[in-house]
N, C-alpha and C positions, 0 to 999 in steps of 0.2 A: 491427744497431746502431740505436736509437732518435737520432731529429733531437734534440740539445738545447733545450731554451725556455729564451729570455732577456730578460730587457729591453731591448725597442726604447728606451722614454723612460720618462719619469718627470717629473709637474709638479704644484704647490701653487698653492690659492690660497688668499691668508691678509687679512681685513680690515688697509684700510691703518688704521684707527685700533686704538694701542695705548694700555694703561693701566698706570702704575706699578702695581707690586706692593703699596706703602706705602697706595696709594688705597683699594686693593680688602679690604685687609684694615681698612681704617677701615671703609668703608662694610658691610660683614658681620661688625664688632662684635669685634673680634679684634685685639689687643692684638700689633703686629710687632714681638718684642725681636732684637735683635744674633744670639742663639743661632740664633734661626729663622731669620731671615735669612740665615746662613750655611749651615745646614742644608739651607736648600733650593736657593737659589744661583739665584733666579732674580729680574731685576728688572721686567721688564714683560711682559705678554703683550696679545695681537692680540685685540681684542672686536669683535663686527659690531654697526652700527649697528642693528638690529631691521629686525623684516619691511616697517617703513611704506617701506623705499626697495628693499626685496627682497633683501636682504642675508639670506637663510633659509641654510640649512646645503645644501638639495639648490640650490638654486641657483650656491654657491659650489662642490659637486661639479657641476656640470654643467658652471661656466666651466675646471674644472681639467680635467675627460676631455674637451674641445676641446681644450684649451692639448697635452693629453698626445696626442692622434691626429694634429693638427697639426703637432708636432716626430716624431713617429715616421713621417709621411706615410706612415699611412694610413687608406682608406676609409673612414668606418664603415660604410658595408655590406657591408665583409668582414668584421667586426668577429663572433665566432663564439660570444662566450657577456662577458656585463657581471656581477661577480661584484662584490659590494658587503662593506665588511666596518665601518660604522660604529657606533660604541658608544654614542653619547649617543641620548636617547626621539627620536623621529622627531615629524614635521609633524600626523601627522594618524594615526588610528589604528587598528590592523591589524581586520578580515582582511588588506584587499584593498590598500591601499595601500601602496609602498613606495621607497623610494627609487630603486632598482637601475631601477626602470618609469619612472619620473622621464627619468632620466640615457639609458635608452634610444632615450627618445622626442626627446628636445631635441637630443642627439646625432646622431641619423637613423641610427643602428646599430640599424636597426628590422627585421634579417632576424637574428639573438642572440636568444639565451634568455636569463635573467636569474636568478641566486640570488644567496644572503647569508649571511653569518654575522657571530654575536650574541652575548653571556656571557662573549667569553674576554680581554676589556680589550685593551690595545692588542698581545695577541696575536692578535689578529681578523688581522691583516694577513696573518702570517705561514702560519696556518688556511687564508686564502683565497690565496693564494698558491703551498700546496700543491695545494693543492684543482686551481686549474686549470692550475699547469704540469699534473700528472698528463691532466686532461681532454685536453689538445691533445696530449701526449706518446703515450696509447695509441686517441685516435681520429684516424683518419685524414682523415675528413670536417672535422677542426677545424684552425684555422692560429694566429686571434688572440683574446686573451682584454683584456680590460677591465676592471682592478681600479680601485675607486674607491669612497672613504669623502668622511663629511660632517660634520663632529661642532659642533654650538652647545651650549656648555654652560649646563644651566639657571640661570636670576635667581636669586642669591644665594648658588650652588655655585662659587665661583671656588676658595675655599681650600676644599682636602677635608680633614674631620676638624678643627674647629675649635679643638676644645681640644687638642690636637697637629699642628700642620696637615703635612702627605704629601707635599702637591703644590701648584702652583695653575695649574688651567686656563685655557687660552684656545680660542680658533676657529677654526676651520678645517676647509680639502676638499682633498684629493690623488687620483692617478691614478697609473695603473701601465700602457704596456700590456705582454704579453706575446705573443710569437710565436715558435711553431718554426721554429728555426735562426737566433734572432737571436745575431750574434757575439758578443755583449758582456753582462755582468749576468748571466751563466748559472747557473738555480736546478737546484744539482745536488743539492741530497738535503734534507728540513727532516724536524726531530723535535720530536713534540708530546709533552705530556704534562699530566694535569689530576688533580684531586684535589677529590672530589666535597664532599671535608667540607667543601670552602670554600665550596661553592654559597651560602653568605649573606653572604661574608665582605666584601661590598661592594654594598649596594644602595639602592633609592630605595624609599623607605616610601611613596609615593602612586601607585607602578604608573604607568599608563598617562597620565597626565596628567590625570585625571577628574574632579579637586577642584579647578579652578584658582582659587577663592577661598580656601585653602588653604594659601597656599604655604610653609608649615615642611612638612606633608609632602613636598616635595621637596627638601627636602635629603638629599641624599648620604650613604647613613651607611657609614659604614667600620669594621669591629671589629678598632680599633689592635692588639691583645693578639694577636690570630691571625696577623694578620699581618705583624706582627714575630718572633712564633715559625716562620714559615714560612722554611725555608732555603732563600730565591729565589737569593743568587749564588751560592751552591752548587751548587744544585740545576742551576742553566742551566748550570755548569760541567760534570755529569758527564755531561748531554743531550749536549755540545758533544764531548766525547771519545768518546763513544758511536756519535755525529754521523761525525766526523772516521776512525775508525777503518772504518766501512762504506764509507768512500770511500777509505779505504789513504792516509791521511794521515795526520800529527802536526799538534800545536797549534803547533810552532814555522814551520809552513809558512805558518799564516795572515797575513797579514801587517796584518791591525787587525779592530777589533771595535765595531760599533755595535749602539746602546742606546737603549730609550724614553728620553724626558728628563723624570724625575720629578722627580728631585732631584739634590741636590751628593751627599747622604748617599748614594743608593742609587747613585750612580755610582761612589761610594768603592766601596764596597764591591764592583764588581763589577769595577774597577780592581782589585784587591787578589787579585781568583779568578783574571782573567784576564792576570794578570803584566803590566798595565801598557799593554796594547795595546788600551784603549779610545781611540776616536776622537777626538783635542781639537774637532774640530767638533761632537759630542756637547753638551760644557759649553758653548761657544759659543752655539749655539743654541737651548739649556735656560734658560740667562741672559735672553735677548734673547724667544722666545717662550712660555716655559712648558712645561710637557706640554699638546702637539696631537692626545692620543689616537691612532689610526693614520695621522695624517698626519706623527709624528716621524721613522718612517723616511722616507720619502719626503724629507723637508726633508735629514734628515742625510746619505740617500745623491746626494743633487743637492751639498752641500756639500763631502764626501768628493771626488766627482770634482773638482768647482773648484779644491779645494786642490791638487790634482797629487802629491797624496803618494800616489798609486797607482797601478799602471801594467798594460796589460793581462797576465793572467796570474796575476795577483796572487787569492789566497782571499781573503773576506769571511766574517765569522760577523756574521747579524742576531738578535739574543736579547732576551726581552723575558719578562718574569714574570706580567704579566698579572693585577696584584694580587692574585697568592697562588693564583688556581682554574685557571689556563691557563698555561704555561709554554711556550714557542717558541725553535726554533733553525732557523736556515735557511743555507747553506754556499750561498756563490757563488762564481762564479768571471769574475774583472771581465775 
């Protein structure tokens, strides 16, 4: 019988300066009526002050995989593999550099290997996730894994998709860790799935960052029509029964369902697949920070437990559509 991997901890860190919703869509030329506002269901999100005080995105991941080693006590140099899964353009730019080396180094989890993954929206998390419960599950030489994103979204991408706006970003870094035979947060089965035609159906027209006097090509571009035609709560629903059935369970067993925090709209909707058992800490926290790219689960599953509306024993379904190209479901057992 394989040792389970679970979540030791889990922790965020989110700039303390936040900015109305109302602000952001002034200052990026966008017109907030009633409809959109409610549609999106979100009032302020967490901005970092810019680099001059070091408020950088791997910095805000580095103070969160402290924060998360710390409440998990332990080492970092047991620390057996640092697996990165942030989605917004990084510091400085690839080959050689990259976050996950960042966070190793500043950490002193400096006897880990380090990868990442990239493309699949805020199903990065749940990609990486699988990724290395699996690694420490089938090698024996491995114990604890180090999940940890960093996401800054770029100058003048707060609202995506301006003339229908999606979502609106904010800031932030979270951590995960993971180790075999932790009691609790048990990742017992995730199911991916992706669809290549979307490969453009959300990107940034200036690549790498290499035009910075430039900056309309970085905005965000989003092709609304695709992805409105994509059957995301659908689709995350028939993952989930797919899911549930390889583990010899039903949907009635789970007892709640958390979800990226895009919007009010896209929570409806996935309310409506999942018979009502999305998280209220979900809207809560979508209100209050925005979509955090892969640090929403992180935020919502530290909330979830707070609430005490869960108890151990309890299934968890984490789901996430990933803007239309990456699809995630991941069954826990708290």
């Amino acid at each position: 019988m394989k040792e389970p991997v679970g979540i030791l901890a889990v922790a965020y860190h989110l700039p303390a300066h936040k900015r109305p919703v109302k602000d952001l869509f002034e200052e990026e030329g966008i017109t907030l009526t009633g409809e959109i506002s409610a549609r999106l269901g979100i009032k302020q999100v967490p901005i970092r002050n810019g680099e001059t005080n070091g408020e950088t995105a791997s910095n805000m991941a580095v103070a969160a995989a402290r924060e998360a080693l710390q409440l998990a006590n332990v080492d970092p140099l047991t620390v057996d593999v640092v697996v990165e899964y942030s989605i917004m353009p990084q510091e400085y730019l690839v080959p050689v550099w990259n976050m996950s080396n960042k966070v190793q180094a500043e950490t002193g989890a400096i006897k880990s290997f380090v990868v990442g993954f990239s493309g699949g929206g805020s199903s990065n998390f749940m990609v990486a996730l699988s990724s290395a419960a699996a690694m420490l599950s089938e090698n024996d030489s491995m114990r604890t894994a180090l999940l940890v994103t960093g996401d800054a979204t770029i100058p003048g991408n707060r609202v995506l998709n301006p003339s229908a706006p999606v979502t609106v970003m904010g800031d932030g870094a979270s951590a995960v860790v993971l180790q075999r035979g932790a009691p609790a947060g048990v990742a017992i089965d995730t199911e991916l799935w992706s669809d290549g035609n979307n490969h453009d159906i959300c990107y940034i027209p200036g690549g790498s960052l290499i035009h910075p006097a430039d900056i309309d090509l970085y905005r965000m571009e989003l092709d609304k029509a695709r992805y409105d035609a994509f059957p995301k709560a659908e689709t995350l629903r028939k993952m989930s029964d797919t899911l549930l059935e390889r583990a010899g369970l039903k949907f009635s067993d789970v007892a709640c369902v958390l979800c990226s925090n895009i919007s009010a709209q896209d929570e409806a909707a996935l309310q409506q697949v999942f018979e009502g058992k999305v998280s209220p800490v979900c809207a809560s926290n979508r209100e209050s920070h925005g979509h955090l790219q892969g640090t929403d689960f992180s935020l919502n599953y530290l909330s979830l437990i707070e609430s005490g509306s869960v108890k151990q024993g309890d299934y968890l379904l984490a789901v996430s559509h990933g803007m239309g190209a990456t699809a995630a479901v991941t069954l826990l057992r708290y």
